[in-house]
N, C-alpha and C positions, 0 to 999 in steps of 0.2 A: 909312557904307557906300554905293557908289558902286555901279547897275546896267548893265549892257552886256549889250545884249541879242547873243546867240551869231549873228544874223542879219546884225548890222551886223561882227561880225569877221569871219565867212564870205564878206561884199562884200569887204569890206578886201584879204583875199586875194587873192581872186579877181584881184580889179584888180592888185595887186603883181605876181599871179604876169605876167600879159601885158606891163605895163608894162618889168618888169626882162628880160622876152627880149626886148623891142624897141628901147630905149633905152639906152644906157649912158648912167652920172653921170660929172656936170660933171666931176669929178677926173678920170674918167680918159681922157674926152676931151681934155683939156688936157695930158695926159702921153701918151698917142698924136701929137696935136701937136708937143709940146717933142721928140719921142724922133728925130721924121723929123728937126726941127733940126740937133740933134745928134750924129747915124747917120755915122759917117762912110765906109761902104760905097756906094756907088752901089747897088746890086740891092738893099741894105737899106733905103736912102731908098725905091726902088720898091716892096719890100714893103710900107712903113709908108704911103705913101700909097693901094695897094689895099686898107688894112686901113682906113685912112679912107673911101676910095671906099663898102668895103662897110658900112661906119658907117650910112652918109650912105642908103644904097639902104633900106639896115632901117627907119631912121625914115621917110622918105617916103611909101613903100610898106608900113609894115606887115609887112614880112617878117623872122623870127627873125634879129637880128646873127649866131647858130649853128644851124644845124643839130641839135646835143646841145643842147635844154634844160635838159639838166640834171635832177638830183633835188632835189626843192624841200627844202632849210636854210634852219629859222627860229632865230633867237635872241627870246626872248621872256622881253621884263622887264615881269613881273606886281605891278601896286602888289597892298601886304597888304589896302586897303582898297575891293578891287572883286569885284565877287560876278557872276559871270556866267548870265543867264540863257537857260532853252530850249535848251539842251542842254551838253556839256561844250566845256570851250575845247580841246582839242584837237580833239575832233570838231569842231568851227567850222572850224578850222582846216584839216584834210583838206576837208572839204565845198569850203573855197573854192579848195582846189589842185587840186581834183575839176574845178569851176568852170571855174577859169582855163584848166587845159590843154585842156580840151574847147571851151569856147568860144572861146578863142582860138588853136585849131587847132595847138597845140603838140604836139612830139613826145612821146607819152608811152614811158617808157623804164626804167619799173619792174618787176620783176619779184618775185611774193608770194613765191617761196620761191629761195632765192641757188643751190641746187641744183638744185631741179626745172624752176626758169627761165621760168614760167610768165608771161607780162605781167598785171600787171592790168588792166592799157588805161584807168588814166584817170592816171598818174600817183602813186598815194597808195600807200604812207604816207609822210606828209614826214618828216625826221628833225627834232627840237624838242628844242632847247634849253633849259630853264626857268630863271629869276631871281625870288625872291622879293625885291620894291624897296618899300621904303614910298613911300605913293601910293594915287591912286585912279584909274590911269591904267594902259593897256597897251601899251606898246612892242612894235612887231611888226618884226624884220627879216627880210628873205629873202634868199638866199644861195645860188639856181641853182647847182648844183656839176655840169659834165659831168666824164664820168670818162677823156677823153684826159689832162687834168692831174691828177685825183683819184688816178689810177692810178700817177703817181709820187712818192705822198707818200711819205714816209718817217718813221721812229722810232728814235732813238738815247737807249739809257741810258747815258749817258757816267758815267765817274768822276768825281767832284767836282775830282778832283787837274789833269782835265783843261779845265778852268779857260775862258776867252773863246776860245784859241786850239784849243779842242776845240769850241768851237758855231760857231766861222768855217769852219773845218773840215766838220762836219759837214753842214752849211748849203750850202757851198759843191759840195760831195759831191755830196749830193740835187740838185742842179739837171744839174752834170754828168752824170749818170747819166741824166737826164731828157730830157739832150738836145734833140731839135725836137719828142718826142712830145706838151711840154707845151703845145706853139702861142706859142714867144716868139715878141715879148716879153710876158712873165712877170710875174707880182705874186708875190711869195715871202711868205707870211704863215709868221711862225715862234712858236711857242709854246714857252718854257725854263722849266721849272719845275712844281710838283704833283706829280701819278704817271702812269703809263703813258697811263691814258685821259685825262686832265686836260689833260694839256701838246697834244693832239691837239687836244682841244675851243678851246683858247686859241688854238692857227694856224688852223683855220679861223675864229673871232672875228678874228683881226687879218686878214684876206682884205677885210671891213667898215670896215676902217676908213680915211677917204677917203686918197688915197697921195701927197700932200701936205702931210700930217699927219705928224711924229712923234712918238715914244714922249715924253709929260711926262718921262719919264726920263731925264736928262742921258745916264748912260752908257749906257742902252739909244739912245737917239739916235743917242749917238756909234757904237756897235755896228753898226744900221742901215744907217746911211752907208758905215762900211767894208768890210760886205760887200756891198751895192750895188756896191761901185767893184771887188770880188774877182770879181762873178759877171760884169759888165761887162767882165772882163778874159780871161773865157774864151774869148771869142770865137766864142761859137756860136752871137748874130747873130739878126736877127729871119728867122723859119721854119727857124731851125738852119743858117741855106746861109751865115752868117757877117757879122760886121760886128761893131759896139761895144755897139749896144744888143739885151742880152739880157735884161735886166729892168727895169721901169718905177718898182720899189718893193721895198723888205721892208720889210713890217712885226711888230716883235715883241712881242709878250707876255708878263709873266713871274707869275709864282706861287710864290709858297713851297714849300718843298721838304723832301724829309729831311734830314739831314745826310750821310747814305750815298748819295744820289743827285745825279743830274744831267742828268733827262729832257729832251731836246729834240726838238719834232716839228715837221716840214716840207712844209708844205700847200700846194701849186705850184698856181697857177690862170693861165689863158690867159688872153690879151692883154683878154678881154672884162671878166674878171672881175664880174662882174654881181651888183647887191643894190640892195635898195630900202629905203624903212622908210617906217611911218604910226605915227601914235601914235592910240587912242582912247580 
């Protein structure tokens, strides 16, 4: 049994939480890059290169790539053989989102009760994912979610009968509908498969995963690819004003299912799409 003390994942955070408002990963700067290549709009080429421009100002200067930072998503794969000390690991975990958004002057943008509307003003509660992993190690990722794209997720329980061309479809829907609100270009994380809430938690998991990367899955791959090149074909362009490149990436998810079902959920995030990880 392996101890970690609640102090050192409290830092861990902390630092995450700053680090993922300021910096985008290597992926997706390198698909912000390839997207201007490829744009073949003129006003879309200048979009994508102000969206580099303001890349570039963030890291220099320290100042948030967004404006919304976001509400802090962790995914957290806990080996069976780590025992954490000096308090609990979620409370570590708030304490150093507490941390981060205060000390690094981020917007906090949580509110305790979704009706009363009340801030807390520091950011907390994160939403945490949990993973029981054997190990004696903890996988921390974070997953800044603003809710201009949050806001056009969507959830389809399709018929089983409705088959790949019900989740291109459906996929392809949710982005339409989403329009410029989601800040393309877009990362489409998709989750097929589980139940209602399940297939949700898996699209924001694939939002994490670098957009570079495809599914090990042959035909989920091939999936991927083909609706990439469907939402690409809509034409609704980086900041919606039109061009070719409206999304950067899908990536899918999938989970076993019932036999009577066929959930699939649609988790849109802007062009920053922002997540970090540390292990301890």
């Amino acid at each position: 049994m392996r101890t970690v003390l609640s102090t050192d994942i409290t830092n861990a955070v902390r630092d995450m939480c700053i680090e993922a408002a300021h910096f985008l990963s290597d992926d997706m700067k390198s698909a912000l890059v390839n997207a201007k290549e490829n744009e073949e709009s003129e006003l879309g080429k200048k979009i994508l290169g102000q969206l580099k421009e303001n890349l570039d100002i963030a890291s220099s200067e320290m100042i948030p790539i967004c404006q919304d930072t976001g509400m802090a998503v962790f995914f957290v794969e806990v080996g069976q053989d780590v025992h954490v000390e000096g308090g609990s690991l979620s409370d570590a975990i708030n304490e150093g989102v507490r941390k981060g958004y205060e000390e690094g002057y981020l917007r906090k943008s949580v509110v305790g009760d979704p009706l009363l509307r009340e801030n807390t003003k520091d950011n907390t509660p994160a939403v945490i994912h949990y993973d029981i992993v054997p190990g004696d190690s903890i996988k921390l990722t974070i997953a800044p979610k603003g809710f201009g794209s949050e806001n056009m997720s969507r959830i389809f329980m399709l018929k089983p009968a409705e088959g790949i061309e019900g989740v291109k479809n459906a996929v392809v829907r949710a982005v339409s509908d989403a329009g410029p609100n989601a800040c393309p270009p877009m990362v489409v994380g998709v989750g097929i498969g589980g139940t209602f809430e399940k297939c949700a938690e898996i699209a924001k998991k694939a939002l994490t995963r670098p957009v570079n990367e495809h599914s090990k899955l042959e035909h989920i791959a091939k999936l991927e690819t083909e609706i990439l090149e469907m939402i690409n074909n809509t034409g609704i362009g980086p900041a919606g004003l039109g061009g070719r490149i409206t999304a950067l990436a899908v990536n899918i998810e999938t989970y076993p299912t019932h036999i009577a079902g066929l959930p699939v959920a649609v988790n849109i995030c802007c062009h920053v799409n922002r997540h970090s990880t540390r292990v301890i």
